[in-house]
C-alpha positions in Angstrom: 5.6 -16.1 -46.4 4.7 -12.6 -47.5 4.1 -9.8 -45.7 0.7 -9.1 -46.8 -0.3 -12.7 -45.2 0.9 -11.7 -42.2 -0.9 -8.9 -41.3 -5.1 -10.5 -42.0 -7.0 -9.6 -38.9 -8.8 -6.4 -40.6 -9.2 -4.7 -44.1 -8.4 -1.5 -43.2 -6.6 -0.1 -45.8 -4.9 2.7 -43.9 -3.8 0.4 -41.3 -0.3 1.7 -40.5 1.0 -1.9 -40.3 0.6 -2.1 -44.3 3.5 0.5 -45.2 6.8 0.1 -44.5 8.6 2.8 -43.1 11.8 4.7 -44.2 14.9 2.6 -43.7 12.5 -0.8 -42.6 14.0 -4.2 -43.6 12.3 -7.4 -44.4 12.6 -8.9 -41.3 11.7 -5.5 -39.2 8.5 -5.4 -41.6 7.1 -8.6 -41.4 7.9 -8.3 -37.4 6.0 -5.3 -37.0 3.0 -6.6 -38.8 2.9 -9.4 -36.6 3.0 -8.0 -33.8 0.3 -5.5 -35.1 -2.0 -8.5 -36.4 -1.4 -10.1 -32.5 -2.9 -6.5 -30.8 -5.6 -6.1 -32.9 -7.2 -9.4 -31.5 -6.7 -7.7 -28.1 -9.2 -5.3 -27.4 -8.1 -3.7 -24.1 -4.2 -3.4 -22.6 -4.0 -1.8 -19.4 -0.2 -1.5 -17.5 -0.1 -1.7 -14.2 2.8 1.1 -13.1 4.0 1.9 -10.0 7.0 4.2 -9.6 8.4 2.4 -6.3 8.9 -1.6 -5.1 7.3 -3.2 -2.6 3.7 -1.6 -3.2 2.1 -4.5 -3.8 2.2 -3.4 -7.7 1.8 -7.6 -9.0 -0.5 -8.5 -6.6 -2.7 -5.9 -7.6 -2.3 -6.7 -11.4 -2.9 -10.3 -10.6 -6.2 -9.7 -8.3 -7.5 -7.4 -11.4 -6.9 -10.3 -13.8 -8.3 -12.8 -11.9 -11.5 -10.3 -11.2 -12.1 -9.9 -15.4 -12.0 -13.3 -15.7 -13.9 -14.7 -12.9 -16.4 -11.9 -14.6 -16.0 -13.8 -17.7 -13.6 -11.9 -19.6 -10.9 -13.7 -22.0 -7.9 -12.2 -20.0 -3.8 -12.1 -20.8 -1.4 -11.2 -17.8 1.7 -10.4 -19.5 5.0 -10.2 -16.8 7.9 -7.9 -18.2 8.9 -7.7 -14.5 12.3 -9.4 -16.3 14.6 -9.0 -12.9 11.8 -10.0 -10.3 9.3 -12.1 -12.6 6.1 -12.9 -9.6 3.3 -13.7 -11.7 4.0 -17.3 -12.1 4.1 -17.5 -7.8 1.2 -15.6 -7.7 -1.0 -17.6 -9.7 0.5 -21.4 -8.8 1.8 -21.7 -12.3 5.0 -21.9 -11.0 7.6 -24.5 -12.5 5.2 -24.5 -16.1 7.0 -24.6 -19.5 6.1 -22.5 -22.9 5.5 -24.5 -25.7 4.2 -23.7 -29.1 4.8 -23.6 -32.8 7.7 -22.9 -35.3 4.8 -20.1 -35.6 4.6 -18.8 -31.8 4.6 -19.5 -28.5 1.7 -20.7 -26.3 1.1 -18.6 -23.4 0.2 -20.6 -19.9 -3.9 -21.0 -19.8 -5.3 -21.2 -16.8 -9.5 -21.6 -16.1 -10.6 -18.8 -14.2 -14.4 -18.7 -13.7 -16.8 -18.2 -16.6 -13.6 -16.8 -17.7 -9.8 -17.7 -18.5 -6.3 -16.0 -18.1 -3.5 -16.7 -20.3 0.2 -16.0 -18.4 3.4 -15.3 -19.8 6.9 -14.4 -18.2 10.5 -14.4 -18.2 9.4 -17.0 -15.0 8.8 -20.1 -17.4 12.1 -19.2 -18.8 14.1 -20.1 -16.4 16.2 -23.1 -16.1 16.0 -22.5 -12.2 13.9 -20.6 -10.2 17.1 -19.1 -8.5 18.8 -17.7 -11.7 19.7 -14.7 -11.8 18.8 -12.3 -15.0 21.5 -9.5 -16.0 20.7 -8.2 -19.0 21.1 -4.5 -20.6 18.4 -2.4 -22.1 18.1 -3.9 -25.7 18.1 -7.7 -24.4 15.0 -6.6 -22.5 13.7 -4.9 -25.3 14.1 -7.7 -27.6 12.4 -10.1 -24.9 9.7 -8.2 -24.1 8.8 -7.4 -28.1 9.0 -11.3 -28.8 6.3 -11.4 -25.4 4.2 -9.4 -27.8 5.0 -10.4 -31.4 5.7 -14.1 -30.7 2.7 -15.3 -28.3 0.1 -16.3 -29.1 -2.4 -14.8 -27.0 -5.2 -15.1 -29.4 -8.8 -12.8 -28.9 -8.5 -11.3 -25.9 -11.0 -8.9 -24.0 -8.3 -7.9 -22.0 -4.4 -7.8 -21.6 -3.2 -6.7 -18.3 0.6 -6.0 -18.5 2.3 -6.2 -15.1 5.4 -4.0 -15.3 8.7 -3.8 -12.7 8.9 -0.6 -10.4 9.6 2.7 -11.5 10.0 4.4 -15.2 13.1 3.1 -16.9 13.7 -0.1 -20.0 10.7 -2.6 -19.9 7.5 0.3 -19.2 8.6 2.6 -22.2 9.4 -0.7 -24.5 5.8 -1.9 -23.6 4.2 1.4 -23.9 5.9 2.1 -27.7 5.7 -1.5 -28.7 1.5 -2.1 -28.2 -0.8 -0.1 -30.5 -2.9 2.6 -28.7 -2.7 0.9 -24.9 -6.1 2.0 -22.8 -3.7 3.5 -20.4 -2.1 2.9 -17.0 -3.0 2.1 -13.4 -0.7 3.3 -10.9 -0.1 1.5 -7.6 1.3 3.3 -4.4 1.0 3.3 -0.6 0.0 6.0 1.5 3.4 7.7 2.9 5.0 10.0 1.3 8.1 8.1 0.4 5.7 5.8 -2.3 3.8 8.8 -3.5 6.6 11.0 -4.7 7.8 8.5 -6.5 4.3 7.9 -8.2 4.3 11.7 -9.0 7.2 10.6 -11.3 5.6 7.7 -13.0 2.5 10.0 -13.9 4.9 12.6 -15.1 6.6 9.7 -17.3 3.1 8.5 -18.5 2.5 11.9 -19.8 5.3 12.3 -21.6 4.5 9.2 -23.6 0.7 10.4 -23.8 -0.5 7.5 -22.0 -3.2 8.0 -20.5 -3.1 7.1 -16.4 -6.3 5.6 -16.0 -6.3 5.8 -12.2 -4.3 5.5 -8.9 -4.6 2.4 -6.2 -3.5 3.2 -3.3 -2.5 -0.4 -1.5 -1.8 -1.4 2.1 -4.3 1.6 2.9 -5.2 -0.1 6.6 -5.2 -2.4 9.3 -8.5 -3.3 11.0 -7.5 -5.1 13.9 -9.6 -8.3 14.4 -9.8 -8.1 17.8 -10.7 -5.0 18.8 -11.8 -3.4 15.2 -9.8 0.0 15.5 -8.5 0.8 12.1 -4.9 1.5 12.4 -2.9 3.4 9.6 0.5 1.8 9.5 1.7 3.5 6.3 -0.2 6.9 6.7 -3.6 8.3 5.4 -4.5 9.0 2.2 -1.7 9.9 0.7 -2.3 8.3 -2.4 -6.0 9.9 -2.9 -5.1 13.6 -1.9 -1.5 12.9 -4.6 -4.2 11.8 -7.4 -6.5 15.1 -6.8 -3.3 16.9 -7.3 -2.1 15.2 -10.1 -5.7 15.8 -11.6 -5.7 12.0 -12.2 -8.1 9.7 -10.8 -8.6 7.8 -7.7 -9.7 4.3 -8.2 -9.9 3.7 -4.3 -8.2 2.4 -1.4 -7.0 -1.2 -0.7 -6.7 -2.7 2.8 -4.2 -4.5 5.0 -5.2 -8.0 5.3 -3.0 -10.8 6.3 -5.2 -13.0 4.0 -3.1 -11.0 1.4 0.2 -12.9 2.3 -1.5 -16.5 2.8 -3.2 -16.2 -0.8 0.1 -14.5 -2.6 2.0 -17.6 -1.4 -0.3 -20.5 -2.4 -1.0 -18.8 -5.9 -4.6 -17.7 -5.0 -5.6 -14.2 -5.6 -8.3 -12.9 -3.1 -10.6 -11.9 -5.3 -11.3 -15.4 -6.1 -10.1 -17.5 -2.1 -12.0 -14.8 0.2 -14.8 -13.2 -2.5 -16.4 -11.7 0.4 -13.3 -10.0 1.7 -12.8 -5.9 2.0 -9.6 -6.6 -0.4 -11.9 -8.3 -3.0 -14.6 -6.1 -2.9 -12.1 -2.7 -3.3 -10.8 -5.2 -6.8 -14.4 -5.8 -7.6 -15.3 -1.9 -7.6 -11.8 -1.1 -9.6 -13.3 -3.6 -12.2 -16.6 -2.1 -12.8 -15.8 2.0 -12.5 -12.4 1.5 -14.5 -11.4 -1.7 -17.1 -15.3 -1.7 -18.6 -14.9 0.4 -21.4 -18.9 1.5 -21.1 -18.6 2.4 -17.6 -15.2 3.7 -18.1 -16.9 6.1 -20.7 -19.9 7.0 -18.3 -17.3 8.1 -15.7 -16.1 10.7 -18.0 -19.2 11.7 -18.5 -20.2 12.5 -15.3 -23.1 10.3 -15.0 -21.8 7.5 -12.6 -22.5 4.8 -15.1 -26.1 5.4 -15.6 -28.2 5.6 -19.2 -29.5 8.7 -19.9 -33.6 8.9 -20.3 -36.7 7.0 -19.5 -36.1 3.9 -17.8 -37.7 0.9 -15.9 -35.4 -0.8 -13.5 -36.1 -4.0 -12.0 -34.4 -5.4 -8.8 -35.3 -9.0 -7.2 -36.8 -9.0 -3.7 -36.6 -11.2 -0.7 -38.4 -10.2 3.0 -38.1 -6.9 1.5 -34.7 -6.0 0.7 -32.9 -7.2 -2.4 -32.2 -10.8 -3.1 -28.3 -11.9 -3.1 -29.4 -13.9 -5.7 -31.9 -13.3 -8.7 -32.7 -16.7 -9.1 -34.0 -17.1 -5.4 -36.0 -14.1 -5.3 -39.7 -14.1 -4.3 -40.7 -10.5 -5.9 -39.2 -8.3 -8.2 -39.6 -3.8 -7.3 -39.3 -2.9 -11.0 -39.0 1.5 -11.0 -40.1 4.0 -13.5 -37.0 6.2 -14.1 -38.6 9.5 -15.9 -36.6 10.9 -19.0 -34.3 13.4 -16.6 -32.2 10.1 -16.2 -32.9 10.6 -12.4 -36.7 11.1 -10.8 -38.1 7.7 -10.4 -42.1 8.1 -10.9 -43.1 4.9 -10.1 -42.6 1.4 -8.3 -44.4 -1.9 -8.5 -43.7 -4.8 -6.7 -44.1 -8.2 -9.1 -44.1 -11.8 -8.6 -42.0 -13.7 -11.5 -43.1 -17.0 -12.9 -41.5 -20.1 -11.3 -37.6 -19.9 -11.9 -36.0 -22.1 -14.8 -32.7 -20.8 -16.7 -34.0 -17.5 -19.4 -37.1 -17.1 -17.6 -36.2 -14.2 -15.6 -34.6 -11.8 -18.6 -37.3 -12.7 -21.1 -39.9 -12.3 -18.5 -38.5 -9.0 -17.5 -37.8 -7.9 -21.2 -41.7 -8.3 -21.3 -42.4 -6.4 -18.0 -39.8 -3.4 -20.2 -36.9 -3.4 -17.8 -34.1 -1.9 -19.4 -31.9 -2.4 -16.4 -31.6 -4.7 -13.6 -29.4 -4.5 -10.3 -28.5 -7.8 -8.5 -26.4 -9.0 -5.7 -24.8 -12.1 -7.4 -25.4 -13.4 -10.9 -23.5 -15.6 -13.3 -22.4 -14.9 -16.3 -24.5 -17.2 -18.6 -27.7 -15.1 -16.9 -25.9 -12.1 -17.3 -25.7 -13.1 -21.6 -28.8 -13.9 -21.6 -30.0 -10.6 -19.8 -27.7 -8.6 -22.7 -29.3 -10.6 -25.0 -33.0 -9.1 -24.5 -31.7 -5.7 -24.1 -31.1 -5.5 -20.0 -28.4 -4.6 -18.6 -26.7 -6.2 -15.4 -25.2 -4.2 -12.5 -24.0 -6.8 -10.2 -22.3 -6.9 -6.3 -25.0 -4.4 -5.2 -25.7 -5.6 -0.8 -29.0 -6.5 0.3 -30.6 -3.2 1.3 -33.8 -1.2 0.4 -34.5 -1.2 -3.4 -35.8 2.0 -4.0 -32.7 3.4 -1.7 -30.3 1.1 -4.1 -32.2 2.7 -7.1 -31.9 6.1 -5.6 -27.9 5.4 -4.9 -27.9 4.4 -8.7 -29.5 7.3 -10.5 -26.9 9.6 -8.0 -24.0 7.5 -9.2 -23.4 6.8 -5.7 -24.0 2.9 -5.6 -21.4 1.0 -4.0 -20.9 -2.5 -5.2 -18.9 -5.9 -4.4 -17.6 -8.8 -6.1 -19.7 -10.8 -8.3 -19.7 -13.6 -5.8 -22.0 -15.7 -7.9 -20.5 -18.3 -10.6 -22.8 -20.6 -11.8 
């Protein structure tokens, strides 16, 4: 094999993985390629950080996973937790063995939705569950390169890379071994204890210039289901008022539910066993404001997600208030958005022809909706809605329109888990 075959997924001819660098073997070479040709097929990696244990850090990469995909993303969880591998547990993959290829290694696929997650860890290793790893720095470094270089993940829309607590051999191999990683998203809880610590991991992700994409804080609250006082076992907002001081930002706040315990253990995340849960919809919101790259891009704009200019946006009506589903609706309000991005000049409500799968987005491509907003849609409606030039904000409640269209042009629309999947 050559190194020039080994390296095919572009033709860019300034591609750093072309040269070898001062002092680079053969073997080093033809490594580095690979594992360059195996991140190019990836087109977002996002580590999930947290600079103390026991936050919850895995269950919150594994709920975020699980959200992409049942969104119908191609999604890679990669566990370089190499003392205290979870994943596996997490997602009932327990006990499952790697295979593959003199070539690579096959990484654990699971179907997930419209969607599908590919797993690897130092878990499926393991001659028994019980064994205990000790190995030094450049054994973990060698590990966790092969995770990268060896697997093959294949396209990917997203890789979510679940590290172990604080800032020491596995983050920084991760965070020099991938090529140009989105950034990082830091998991605390509220008391102080957690949070200094998390000072220290943002501190450590700008030393590597990596950007911290936002902080979670977990275990945020306990609503009592009896009585329904909200009681803050951990503090208040420690992790939100440690973000605005860190000038990073805050991706929100997840809750205390014992639901949490009873999914971890049977390997079902919430966002896909209790959809309608407050947990899921905090991971549904972290989705949409944070891992799309086109929101993501919006939010740095300042303009909450929204287009700019003239717009018409249509949202499906039942007894007056949005329709959970598109598909059952009896009416459509479609608004006329002025060119200011935010003054709707217009309404009119419209009754769709009878229901049958592409209807609705060629219909509305007619009526010149550039936008619609729905409660739950799946994702073949949702490609065929990109396909005529609308786009879809799902996990919007049942509520006024023209108050959810107002929420929307303010960038203050608050929205749920997709709980549709069909």
């Amino acid at each position: 094999m050559t190194a020039e075959k080994t390296c095919n997924t572009c033709s860019d001819k300034g591609c750093s993985a072309r040269d070898r660098r001062p002092g680079e073997d053969e073997e080093e070479y033809l490594g580095r390629q690979r594992l360059q040709s195996r991140m190019c097929r990836i087109h977002h990696k996002v580590m999930v950080l947290s600079g103390k244990g026991g936050v919850g850090k895995s269950t919150v990469a594994v709920n975020l996973a699980t959200a992409l995909a049942l969104a119908g993303k191609r999604v890679g969880i990669l566990d370089v937790d190499i003392h205290g591998p979870s994943v596996p547990k997490l997602l009932h993959v327990e006990g499952s063995k790697i295979t593959g290829t003199d070539e690579a290694l096959l990484p654990v696929t699971i179907p997930c939705g419209p969607g599908s997650l590919s797993i690897m860890s130092i878990g499926f290793l393991l001659r028994d569950r019980d064994d205990a790893i000790i190995w030094r720095g450049p054994r973990k470094f060698g590990a966790i390169q092969q995770f990268l270089q060896d697997v093959e993940w294949g396209e990917l829309d997203y890789l979510i890379v679940d590290s172990p607590p604080g800032t020491g051999d596995e983050p920084l191999a991760v965070a020099q071994l991938i090529d140009h990683p989105d950034g990082a998203i830091v998991v605390t809880t509220p008391q102080e204890v957690a949070v200094q610590d998390v000072r220290r991991c943002i501190m450590f992700c700008r030393q590597l210039e990596l950007t911290v994409l936002g902080v979670v804080e977990n275990m945020s609250g306990f609503t009592c289901p009896k009585c329904g006082e909200l009681v803050r076992i951990f503090g208040a907002d420690g992790g939100r008022a440690m973000a605005e001081e860190m000038g990073v930002p805050y991706l929100g706040a997840i809750p205390i539910e014992p639901e949490v315990v009873v999914s971890g253990d049977s390997g079902t995340p919430m966002v896909q066993s209790r959809p309608h849960s407050e947990t899921a919809k905090a991971f549904g919101r972290m989705v949409r404001t944070l891992l799309e790259p086109e929101l993501r891009a919006a939010a740095a704009r300042g303009d909450g997600g929204k287009p700019s200019g003239a717009m018409k946006i249509a949202v499906p009506v039942t007894a007056g208030v949005l329709s959970s589903h598109f598909g059952h609706c009896d009416q459509f309000a479609i608004f006329d958005v002025k060119e200011d991005g935010t003054t709707i000049e217009g309404q009119r409500m419209v009754t769709p022809p009878p229901h049958e799968p592409g209807t609705f987005p060629r219909w509305l491509h007619e009526q010149g909706a550039t936008i619609i907003i729905a409660g739950g849609m799946g994702s073949r409606a949702q490609s065929l809605f990109d396909q005529n030039g609308i786009r879809v904000v799902v996990g919007a409640t049942s509520a006024d329109p023209e108050r959810i269209v107002r929420e929307y042009l303010e960038g203050r629309l608050t929205t749920g888990a997709n709980v549709c999947d069909h």
